[in-house]
C-alpha positions, 0 to 999 in steps of 0.5 A: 036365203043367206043369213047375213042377207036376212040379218041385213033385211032385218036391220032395214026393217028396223029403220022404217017401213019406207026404207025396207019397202024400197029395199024390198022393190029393188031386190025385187027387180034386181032377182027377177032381172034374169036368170041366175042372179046371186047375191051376196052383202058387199060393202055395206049393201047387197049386191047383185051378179051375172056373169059379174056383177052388175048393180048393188042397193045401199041404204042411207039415213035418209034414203036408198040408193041403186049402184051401177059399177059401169052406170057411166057407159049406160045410156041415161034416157031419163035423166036419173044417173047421179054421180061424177066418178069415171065409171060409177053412177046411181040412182037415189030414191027417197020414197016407194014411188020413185022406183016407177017414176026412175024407170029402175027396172029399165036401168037395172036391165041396162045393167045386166046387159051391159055385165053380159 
């Protein structure tokens, strides 16, 4: 692993159970989404590509959140893309459980797909 992305974790770690357990869980997903996914830190968070990239986890004070660069072209059946820019959407989770009830992992392989 990246040293810059064990330092990142670390800092996590050190901001609360909760906030590295969702950290964790996404990267999680966003790893076993396909093969071939790098990541890299990029702007303030970690972020995930493909072909290009395709979702990026940046954490708050009080929450975390699942960036989709393109989340406006993805269909949102659940209702759970936040945001009003042209292109950008995201999905914000506040406890371990959110990620289930979210369908992050549904999300997260819109994403890719959309990436392709």
């Amino acid at each position: 692993m990246d040293k810059r992305i064990e330092a990142f974790l670390a800092d996590i770690r050190d901001r609360g159970d909760t906030q590295f357990a969702i950290v964790s869980r996404l990267r999680e997903i966003a790893l076993a989404s396909g093969a071939g996914i790098s990541e890299e830190i990029k702007y303030g968070g970690l972020l995930f590509s493909a072909a290009r990239p395709f979702c990026g986890i940046f954490p708050y004070s009080a929450h975390v959140t699942l960036e989709f660069s393109e989340g406006a072209a993805l269909p949102d059946a659940h209702g759970v893309l936040m945001g009003q820019g042209k292109a950008r959407r995201h999905i914000k989770m506040h406890c371990l459980s959110d990620i289930a009830a979210k369908h992050v992992a549904a999300y997260v392989d819109l994403a890719l797909r959309a990436a392709g």
